[in-house]
C-alpha positions as CSV (number, residue, x, y, z in Angstrom):
1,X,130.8,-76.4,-31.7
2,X,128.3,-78.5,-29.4
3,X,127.6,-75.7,-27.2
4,X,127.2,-73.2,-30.2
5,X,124.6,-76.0,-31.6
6,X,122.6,-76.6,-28.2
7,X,122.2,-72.6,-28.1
8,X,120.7,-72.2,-31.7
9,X,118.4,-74.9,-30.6
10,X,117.3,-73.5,-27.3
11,X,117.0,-69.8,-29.6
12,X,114.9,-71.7,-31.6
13,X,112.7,-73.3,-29.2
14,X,112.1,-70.6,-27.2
15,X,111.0,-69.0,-30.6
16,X,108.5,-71.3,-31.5
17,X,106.8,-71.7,-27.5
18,X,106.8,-67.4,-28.1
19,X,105.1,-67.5,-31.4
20,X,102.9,-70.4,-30.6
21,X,101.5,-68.2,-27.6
22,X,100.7,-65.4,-30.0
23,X,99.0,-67.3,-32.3
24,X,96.8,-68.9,-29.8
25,X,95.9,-66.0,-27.6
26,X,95.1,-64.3,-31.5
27,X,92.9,-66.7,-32.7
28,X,90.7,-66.8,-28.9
29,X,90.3,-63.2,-29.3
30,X,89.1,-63.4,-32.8
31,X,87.1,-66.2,-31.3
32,X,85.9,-64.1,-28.6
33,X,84.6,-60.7,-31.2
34,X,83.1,-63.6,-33.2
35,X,80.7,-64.5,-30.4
36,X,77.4,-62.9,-30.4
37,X,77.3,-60.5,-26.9
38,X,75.1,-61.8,-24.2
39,X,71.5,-59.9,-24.3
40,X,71.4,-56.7,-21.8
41,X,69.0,-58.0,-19.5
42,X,66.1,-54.9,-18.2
43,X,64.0,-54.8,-15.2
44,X,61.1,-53.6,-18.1
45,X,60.3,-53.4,-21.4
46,X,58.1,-50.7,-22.8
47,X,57.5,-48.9,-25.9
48,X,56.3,-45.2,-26.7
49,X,54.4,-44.6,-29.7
50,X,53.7,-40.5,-30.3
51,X,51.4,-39.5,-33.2
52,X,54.5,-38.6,-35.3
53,X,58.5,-39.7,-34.6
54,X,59.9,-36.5,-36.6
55,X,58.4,-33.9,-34.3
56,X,60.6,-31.8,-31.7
57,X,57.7,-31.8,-29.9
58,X,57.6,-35.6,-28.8
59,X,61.3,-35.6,-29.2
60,X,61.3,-33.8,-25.8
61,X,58.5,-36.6,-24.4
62,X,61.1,-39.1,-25.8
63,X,64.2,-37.4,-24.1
64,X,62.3,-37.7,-20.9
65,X,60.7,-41.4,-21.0
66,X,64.6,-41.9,-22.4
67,X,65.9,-40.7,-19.2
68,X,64.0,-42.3,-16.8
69,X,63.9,-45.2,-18.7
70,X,67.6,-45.3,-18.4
71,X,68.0,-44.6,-14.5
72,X,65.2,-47.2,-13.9
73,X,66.7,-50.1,-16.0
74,X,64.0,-50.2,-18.3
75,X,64.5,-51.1,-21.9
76,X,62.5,-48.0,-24.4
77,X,61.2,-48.5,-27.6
78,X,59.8,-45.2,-29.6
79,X,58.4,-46.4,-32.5
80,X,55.6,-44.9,-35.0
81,X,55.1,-42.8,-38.0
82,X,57.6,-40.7,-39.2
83,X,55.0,-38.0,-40.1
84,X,51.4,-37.7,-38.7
85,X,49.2,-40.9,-40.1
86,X,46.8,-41.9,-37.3
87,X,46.1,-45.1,-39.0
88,X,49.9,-46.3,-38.9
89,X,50.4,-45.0,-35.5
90,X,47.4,-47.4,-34.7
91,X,49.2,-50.4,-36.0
92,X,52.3,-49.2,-34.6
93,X,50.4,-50.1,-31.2
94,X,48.5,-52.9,-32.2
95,X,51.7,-54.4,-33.4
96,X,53.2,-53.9,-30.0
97,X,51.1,-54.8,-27.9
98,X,51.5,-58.0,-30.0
99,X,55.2,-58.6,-29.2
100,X,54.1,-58.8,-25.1
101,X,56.0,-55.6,-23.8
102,X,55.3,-54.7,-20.2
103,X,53.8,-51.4,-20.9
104,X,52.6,-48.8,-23.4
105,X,52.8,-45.5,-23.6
106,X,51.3,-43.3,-26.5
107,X,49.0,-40.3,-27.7
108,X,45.5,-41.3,-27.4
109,X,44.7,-38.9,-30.5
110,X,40.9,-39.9,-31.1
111,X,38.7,-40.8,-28.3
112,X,36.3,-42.3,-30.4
113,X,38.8,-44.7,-32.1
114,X,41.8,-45.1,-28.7
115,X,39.0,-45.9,-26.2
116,X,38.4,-50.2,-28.0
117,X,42.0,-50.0,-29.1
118,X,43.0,-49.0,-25.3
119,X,40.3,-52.2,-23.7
120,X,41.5,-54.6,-26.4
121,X,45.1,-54.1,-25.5
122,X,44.3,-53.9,-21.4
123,X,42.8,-57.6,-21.8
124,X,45.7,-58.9,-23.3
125,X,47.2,-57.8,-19.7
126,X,49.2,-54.8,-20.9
127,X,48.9,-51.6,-19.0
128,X,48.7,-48.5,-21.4
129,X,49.7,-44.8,-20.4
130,X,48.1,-41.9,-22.3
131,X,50.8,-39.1,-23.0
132,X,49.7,-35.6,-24.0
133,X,46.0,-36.4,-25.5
134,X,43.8,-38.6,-23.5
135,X,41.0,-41.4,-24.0
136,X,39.5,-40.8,-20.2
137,X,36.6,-43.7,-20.8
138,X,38.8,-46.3,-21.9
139,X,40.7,-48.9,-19.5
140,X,43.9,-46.7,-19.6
141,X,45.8,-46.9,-16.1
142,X,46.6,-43.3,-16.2
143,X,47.1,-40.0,-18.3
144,X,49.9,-37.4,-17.7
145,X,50.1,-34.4,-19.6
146,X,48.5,-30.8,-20.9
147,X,45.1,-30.0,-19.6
148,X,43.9,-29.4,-23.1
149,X,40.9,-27.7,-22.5
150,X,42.5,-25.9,-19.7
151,X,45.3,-24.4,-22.2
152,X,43.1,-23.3,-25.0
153,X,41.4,-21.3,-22.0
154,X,44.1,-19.1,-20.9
155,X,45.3,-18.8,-24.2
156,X,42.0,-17.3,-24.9
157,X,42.0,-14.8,-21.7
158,X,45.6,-13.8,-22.8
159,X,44.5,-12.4,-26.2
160,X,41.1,-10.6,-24.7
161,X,43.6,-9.0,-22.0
162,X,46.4,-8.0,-24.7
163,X,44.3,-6.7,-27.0
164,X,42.0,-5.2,-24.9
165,X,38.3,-7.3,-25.6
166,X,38.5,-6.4,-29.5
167,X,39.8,-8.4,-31.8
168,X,38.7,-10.4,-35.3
169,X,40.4,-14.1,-34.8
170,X,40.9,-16.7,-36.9
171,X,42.1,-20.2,-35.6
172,X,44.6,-22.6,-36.9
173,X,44.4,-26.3,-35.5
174,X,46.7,-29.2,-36.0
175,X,43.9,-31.6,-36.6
176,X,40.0,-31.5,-36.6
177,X,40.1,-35.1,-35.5
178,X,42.4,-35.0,-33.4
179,X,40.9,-34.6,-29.3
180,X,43.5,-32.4,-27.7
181,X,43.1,-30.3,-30.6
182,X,39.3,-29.9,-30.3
183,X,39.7,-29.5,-26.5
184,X,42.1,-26.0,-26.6
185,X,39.5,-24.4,-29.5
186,X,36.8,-25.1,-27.7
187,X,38.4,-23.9,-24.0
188,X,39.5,-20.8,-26.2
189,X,35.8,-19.9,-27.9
190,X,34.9,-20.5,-24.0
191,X,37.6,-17.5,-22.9
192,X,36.1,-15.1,-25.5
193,X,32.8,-15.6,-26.0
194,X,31.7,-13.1,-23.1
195,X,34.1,-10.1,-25.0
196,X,31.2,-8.4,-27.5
197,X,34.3,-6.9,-29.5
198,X,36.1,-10.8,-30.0
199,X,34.7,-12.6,-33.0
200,X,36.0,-16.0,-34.4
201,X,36.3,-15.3,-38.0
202,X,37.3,-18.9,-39.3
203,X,38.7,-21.7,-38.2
204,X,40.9,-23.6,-40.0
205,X,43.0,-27.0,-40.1
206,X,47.1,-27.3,-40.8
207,X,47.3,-31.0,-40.7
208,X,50.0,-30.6,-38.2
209,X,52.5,-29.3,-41.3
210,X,53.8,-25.4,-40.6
211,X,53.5,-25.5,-44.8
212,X,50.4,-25.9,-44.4
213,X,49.7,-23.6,-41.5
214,X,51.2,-20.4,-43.4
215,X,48.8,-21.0,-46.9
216,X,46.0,-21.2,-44.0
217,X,47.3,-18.4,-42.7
218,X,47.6,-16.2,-46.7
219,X,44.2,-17.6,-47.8
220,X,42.4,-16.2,-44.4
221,X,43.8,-13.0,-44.6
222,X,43.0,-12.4,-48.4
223,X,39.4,-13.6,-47.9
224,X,39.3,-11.7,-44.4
225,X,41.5,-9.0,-44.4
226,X,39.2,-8.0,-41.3
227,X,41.3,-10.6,-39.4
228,X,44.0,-9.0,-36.7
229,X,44.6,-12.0,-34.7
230,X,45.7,-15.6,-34.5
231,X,45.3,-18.6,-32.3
232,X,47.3,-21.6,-33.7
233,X,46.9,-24.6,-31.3
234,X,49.7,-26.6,-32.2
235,X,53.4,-26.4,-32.2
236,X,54.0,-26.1,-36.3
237,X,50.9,-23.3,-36.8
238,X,52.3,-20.2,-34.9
239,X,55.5,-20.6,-37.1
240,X,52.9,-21.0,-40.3
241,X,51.2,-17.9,-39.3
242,X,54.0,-16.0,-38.1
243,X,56.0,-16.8,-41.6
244,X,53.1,-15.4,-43.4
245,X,52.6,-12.3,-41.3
246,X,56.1,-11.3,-41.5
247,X,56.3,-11.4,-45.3
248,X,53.1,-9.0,-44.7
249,X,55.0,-7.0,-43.1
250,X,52.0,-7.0,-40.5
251,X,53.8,-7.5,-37.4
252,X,52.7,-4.1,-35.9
253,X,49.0,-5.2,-36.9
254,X,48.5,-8.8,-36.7
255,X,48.4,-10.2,-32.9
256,X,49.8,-13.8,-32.9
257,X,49.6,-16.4,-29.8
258,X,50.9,-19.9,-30.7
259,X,51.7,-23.1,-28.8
260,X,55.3,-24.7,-27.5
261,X,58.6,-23.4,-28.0
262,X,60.2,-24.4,-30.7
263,X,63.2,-22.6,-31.6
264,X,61.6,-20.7,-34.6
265,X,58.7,-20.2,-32.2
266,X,61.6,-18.3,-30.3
267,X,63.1,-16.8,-32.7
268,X,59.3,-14.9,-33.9
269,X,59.0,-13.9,-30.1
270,X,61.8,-12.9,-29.1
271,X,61.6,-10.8,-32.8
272,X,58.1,-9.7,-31.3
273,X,56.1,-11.8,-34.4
274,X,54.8,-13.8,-32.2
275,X,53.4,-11.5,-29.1
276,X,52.9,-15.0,-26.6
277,X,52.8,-18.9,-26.8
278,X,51.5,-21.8,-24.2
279,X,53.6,-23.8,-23.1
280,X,53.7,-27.5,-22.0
281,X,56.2,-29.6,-20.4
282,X,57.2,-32.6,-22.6
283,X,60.1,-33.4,-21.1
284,X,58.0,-33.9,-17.8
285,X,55.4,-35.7,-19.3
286,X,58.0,-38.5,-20.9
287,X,60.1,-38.7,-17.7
288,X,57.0,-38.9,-14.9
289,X,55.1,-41.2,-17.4
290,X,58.2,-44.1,-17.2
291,X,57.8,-43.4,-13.5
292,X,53.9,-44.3,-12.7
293,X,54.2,-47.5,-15.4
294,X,56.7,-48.9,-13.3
295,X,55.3,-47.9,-9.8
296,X,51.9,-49.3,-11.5
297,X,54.1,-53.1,-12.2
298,X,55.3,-52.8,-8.8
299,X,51.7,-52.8,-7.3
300,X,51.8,-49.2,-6.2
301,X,49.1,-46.9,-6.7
302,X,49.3,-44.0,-9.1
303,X,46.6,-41.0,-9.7
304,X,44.9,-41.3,-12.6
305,X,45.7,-37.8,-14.2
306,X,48.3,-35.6,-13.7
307,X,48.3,-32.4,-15.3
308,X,51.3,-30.7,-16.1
309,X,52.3,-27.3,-16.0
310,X,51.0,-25.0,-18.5
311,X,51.0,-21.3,-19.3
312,X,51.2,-18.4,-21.5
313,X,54.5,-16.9,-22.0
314,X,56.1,-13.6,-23.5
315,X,59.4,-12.5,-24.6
316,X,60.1,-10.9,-21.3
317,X,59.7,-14.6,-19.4
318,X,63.1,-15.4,-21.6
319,X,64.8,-17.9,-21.1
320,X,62.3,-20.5,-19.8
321,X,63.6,-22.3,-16.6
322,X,64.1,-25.5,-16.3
323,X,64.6,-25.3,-20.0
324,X,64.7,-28.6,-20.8
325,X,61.0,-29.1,-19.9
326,X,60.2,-26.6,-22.8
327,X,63.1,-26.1,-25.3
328,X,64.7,-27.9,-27.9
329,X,68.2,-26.9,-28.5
330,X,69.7,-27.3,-32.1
């Protein structure tokens, strides 16, 4: 009877030591989820602030910045307006440049209002990049992107060679304010203006919206029905203009050259729609631009422009290689 009453009390100690070890162990992990996790800590911190977030456009710039950012240790912000407002992108920046990052990155889209904001910011000791669209008078350490002039240009030369020096044009543009803009219709007006049979009909401005682009696009064509060809300069107008032409059913008599590669701006080539687009490398222009900020911190020197790639493309150059400097998949 003793020995069957010490073994019930050993059972039950042994019992109690096991479930008082649960418990505790329990509650220090609960403990331990409760407990805020210690900061990531970053070599850097900068932020990239394109003219609009909800673009596929600068989703490729961010993709690359996000890359490098990520094989360099450096903590990326892309912040800024969801659709194109130049004033909130502006206090996107100002408003960054307030919280002391390390370096910023954006779209310098008017040269006449990014040059002071680009100084102010430098004297507060933080370095800005220009992606895409430069301000080439202000104190900005570098710019990496389309020669925009340059682009307009060839875009020009392809549509005189294609459709042999005659043509009636009218031009769609993202923005009249906008520099980058202004740059590739004037380089284009440049191309043509030596071909006697190229006239620019009209020019007219999307407000970076492919909505917009294709009631451009309806109320040219029914004031100039004269009009056979179409420049749009920025990634959302040759799919306004291509929309609009197809529902026309004048694909056989309407020559289209557009800008990027968007997946509809595929789609309309590859249908023949669209007869050729420029192309840019966004991708590039996101990943090398992480790249000079940081060599820039670490006291190396960096050129002050880089140019990337650009050229005119056709639906025989499909697929584009490296695609991920060019295309977005969906």
């Amino acid at each position: 009877m003793k020995r069957l009453l010490y073994g019930s009390c050993i059972l039950l100690l042994s019992v109690s030591v096991t479930l008082s070890i649960y418990f505790t162990f329990k509650v220090l992990a609960i403990e331990a989820q409760s407990k805020p996790m210690s900061p990531k800590k970053y070599d850097y911190h900068f932020v990239l602030v394109p003219e609009e977030l909800d673009n596929d456009y600068w989703r490729l710039v961010e993709k690359g910045a996000k890359d490098a950012a990520k094989e360099h240790h450096v903590l990326l912000e892309y912040v800024g307006p969801a659709q194109a407002d130049l004033k909130e992108q502006i206090k996107t920046i100002e408003r960054s440049a307030a919280s002391r990052v390390d370096g910023l990155l954006t779209q310098a889209l008017n040269e006449k209002q990014f040059t002071p904001l680009i100084n102010k910011i430098d004297l507060q000791g933080i370095p800005v990049i220009t992606i895409d669209t430069d301000a080439p008078k202000s104190n900005r350490i570098a710019y990496i992107g389309t020669n925009n002039y340059y682009s307009g240009f060839i875009a020009g030369l392809a549509l005189a060679k294609d459709l042999k020096g005659k043509a009636n044009v009218a031009i769609i543009t993202g923005r009249f304010e906008a520099s980058h803009q202004q740059l590739r219709v004037q380089g284009f007006k440049d191309a043509v203006k030596n071909y006697k049979g190229i006239k620019v009909i009209a020019i007219e401005e999307s407000n970076i919206s492919r909505v917009q682009a294709a009631e451009k696009t309806y109320t040219i064509l029914k004031e100039h029905p004269e009009v056979n060809a179409f420049f749009g300069t920025s990634a959302l107008d040759g799919i306004g203009i291509a929309k609009v032409i197809q529902q026309f059913h004048r694909e056989n008599s309407t020559y289209i050259i557009s800008f990027d590669v968007l997946p509809e701006t595929i789609a309309y080539l590859k249908e023949g729609v669209i007869e050729a687009t420029v192309v840019q490398e966004p991708y590039e222009m996101g990943y090398q631009a992480i790249k000079m900020m940081i060599a820039h911190l670490e006291g190396k020197r960096i050129a002050n422009s880089i140019y990337t790639e650009t050229k005119v493309v056709y639906r025989k150059d499909l697929p584009l290689v490296p695609e991920r400097n060019y295309e977005v998949r969906r």
